[in-house]
KEMIBA-754980 format. One line per 4 residues: number of its first residue (from 1); for each residue x, y, z of C-alpha. Coordinates in nm, 3 decimals. Example, Ala and Ser with C-alpha at 12.3 -4.5 7.8 and 13.67 -1.06 7.14 Angstrom:
! KEMIBA-754980
1> 1.230/-0.450/0.780  1.367/-0.106/0.714
***
This chain:
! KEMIBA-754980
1> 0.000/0.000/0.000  0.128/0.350/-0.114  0.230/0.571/0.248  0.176/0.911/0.238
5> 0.293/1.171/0.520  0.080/1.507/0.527  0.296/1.763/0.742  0.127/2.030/0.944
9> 0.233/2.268/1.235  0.075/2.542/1.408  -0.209/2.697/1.186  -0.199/2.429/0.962
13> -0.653/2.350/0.878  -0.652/2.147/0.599  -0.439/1.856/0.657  -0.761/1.593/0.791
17> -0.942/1.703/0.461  -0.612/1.594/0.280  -0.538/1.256/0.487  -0.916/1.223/0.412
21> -0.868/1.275/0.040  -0.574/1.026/0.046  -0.732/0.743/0.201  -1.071/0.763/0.002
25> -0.777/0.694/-0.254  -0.584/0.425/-0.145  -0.328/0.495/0.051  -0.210/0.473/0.412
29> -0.163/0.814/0.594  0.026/0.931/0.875  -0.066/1.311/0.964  0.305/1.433/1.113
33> 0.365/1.786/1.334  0.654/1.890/1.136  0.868/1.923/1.499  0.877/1.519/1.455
37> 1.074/1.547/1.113  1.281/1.796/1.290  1.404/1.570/1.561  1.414/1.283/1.351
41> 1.132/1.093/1.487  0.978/1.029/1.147  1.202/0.891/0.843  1.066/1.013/0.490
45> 1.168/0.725/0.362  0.911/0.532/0.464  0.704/0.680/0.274  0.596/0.747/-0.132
49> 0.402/1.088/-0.096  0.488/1.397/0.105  0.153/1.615/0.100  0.177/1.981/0.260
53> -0.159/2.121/0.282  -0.343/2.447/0.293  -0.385/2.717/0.632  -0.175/2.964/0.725
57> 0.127/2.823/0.874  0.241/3.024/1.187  0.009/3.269/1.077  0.171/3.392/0.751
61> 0.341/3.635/0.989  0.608/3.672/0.732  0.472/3.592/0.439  0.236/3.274/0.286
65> 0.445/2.983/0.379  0.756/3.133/0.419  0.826/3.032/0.779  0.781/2.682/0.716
69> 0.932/2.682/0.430  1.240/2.804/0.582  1.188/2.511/0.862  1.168/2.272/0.653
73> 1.469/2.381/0.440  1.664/2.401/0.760  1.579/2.066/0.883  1.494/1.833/0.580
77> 1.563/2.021/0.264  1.813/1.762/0.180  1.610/1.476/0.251  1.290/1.597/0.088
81> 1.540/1.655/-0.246  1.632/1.268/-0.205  1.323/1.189/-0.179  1.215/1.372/-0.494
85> 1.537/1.242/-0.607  1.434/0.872/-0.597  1.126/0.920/-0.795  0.827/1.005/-0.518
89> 0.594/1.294/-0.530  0.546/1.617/-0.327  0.247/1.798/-0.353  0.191/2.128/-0.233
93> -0.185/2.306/-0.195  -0.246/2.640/-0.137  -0.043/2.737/0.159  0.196/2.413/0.088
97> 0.236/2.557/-0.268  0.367/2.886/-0.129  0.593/2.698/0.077  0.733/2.470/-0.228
101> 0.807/2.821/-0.396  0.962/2.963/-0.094  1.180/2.624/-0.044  1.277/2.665/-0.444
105> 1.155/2.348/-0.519  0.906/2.546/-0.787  0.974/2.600/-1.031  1.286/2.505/-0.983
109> 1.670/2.643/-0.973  1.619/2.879/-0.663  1.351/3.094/-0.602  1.237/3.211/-0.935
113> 0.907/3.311/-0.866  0.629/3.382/-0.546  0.250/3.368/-0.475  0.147/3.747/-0.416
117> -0.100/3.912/-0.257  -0.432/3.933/-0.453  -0.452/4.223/-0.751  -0.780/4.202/-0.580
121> -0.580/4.296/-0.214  -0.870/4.113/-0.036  -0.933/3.732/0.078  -1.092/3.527/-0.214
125> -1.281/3.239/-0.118  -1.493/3.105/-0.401  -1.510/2.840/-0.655  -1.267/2.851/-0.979
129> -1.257/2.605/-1.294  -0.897/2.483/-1.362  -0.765/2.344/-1.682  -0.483/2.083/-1.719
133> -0.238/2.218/-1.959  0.001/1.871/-1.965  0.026/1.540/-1.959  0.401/1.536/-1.764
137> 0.290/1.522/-1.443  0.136/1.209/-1.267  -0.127/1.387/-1.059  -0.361/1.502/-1.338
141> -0.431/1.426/-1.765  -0.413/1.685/-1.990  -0.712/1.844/-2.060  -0.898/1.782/-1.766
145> -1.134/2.096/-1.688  -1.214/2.083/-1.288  -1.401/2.272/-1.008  -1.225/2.343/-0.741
149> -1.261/2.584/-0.450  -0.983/2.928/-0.384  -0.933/3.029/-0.031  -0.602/3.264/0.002
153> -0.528/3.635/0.034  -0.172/3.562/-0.166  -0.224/3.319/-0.443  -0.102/3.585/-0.707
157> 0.174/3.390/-0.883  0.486/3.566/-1.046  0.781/3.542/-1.179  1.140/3.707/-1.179
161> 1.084/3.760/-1.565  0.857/3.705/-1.867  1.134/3.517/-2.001  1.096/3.259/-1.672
165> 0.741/3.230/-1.761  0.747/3.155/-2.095  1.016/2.888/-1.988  0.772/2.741/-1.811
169> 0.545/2.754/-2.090  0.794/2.621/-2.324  0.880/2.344/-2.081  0.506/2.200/-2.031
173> 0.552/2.278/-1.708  0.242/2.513/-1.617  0.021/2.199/-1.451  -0.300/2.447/-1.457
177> -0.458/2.741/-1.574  -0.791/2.945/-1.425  -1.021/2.912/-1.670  -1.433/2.957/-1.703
181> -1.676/2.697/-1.734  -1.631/2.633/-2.120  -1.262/2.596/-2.038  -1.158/2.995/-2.155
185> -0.878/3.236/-2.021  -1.072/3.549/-1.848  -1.058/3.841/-1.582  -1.110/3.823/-1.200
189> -1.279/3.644/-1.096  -1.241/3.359/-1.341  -0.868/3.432/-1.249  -0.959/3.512/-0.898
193> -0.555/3.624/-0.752  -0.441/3.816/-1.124  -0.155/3.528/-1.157  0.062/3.564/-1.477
197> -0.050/3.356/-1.710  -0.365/3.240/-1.564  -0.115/2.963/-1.379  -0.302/2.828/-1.093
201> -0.062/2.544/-1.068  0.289/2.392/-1.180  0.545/2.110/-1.175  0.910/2.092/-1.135
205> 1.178/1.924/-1.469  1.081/1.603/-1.335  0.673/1.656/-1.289  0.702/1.465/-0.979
209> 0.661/1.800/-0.736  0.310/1.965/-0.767  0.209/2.277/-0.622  -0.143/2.438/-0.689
213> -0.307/2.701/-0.534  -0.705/2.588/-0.546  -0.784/2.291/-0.291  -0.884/1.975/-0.496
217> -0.912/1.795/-0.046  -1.214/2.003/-0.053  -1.385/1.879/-0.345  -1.381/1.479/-0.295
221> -1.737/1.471/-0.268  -2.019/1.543/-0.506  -2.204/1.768/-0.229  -1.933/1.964/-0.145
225> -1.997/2.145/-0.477  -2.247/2.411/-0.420  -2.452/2.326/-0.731  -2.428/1.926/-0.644
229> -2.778/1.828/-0.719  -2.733/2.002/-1.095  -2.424/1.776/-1.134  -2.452/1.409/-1.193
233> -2.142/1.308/-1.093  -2.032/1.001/-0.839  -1.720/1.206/-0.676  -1.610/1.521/-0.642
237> -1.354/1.671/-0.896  -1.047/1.703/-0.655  -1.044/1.362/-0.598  -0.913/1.210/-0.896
241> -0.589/1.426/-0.861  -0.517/1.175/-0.519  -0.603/0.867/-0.729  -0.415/0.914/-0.995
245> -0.114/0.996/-0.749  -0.169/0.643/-0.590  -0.266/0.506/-0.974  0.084/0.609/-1.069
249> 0.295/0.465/-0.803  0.132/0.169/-0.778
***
């Protein structure tokens, strides 16, 4: 059975939707404080996954993610690239996205880019469609349209340059895009933050480190989706991005 570890710390809130998502697909889960990596308590290689979730991780005092991210970085940056390394995932969601950019782990190379504060300089917490733009990473197939709900005051992704962007164009690397409900580009709020491109989500070279800013652990179930008796569908749209995970590593 596929392991995954889901790290949380103080203000950490949606790691037991994420363990949740996990085991609905599959896998065994052990939900770890971070302070247990940190004193060695817990060995990442005993496991396939490493899942950081959304909140607001010691409060985004600093900035969204940034103090775990240095934690992490300080503690088991080297073993998380190893484990990368050795062909197992990382995902990051929403706050655990902004701490993959703030570790350099996305896009890759150092810190080349950040999640910003809104263009809308307010909270957004609504529903978004995504769109798959590639087919290199495990967690999701090209083409895929998907509802998903935002919740973040600094989900406004960026880049050093347009020239790093269009890299990351160039190297099918851009995992998702906000797009409406026919699966179009468009203004807030169908891109609810103002992110360059549209980019809602990405991968690293090897398409084995996800980060995305929309929650896919709160959209496992049909009825989470605010319009659920208009959709005839068996499970909810975030889900399949955990199975195919498992699917893959399997």
């Amino acid at each position: 059975m596929i392991r995954v570890i889901v790290i949380r710390t103080a203000g950490t809130n949606c790691d037991l939707e994420m363990v949740h998502a996990f085991e609905l697909a599959g896998a065994r889960v052990d939900r770890v404080h971070v302070r247990r990596l940190v004193r060695k308590e817990v060995r990442l290689d005993d496991f396939q996954i490493v899942a950081i979730p959304g909140g607001f991780t010691y409060g985004d005092d600093i900035a969204g993610g940034k103090i775990l991210a240095n934690e992490l970085q300080a503690h088991v940056g080297e073993d998380l690239r190893r484990f990368v390394d050795s062909g197992k995932l990382l995902l990051g969601v929403c706050n655990g996205f902004q701490v993959l950019v703030k570790m350099g782990f996305l896009p890759g190379g150092g810190q080349a880019a950040t999640l910003a504060t809104n263009d809308s300089n307010r909270f957004e917490d609504r529903w978004v469609y995504i769109k798959a733009e590639t087919d290199r990473t495990p967690f999701i197939g090209k083409g895929e349209v998907i509802a998903l709900p935002v919740a973040h005051a600094e989900g406004k992704f960026i880049v050093r340059t347009r020239e790093e962007l269009q890299r990351l164009k160039d190297q099918d690397r851009i995992v998702f895009r906000y797009v409406d409900a026919e699966g179009q580009p468009g203004p807030y709020p169908v891109n609810p933050n103002g992110s360059q491109g549209d980019v809602a989500g990405i991968c690293d070279e090897t398409g084995r480190v996800m980060g995305l800013m929309p929650h896919p652990e709160r959209h496992i179930y049909p009825h989470h989706h605010p319009r659920w008796t208009r959709l005839p569908k068996k499970e909810g749209d975030g889900l399949r991005i955990f199975r195919n995970a498992i699917r893959n590593l399997s």
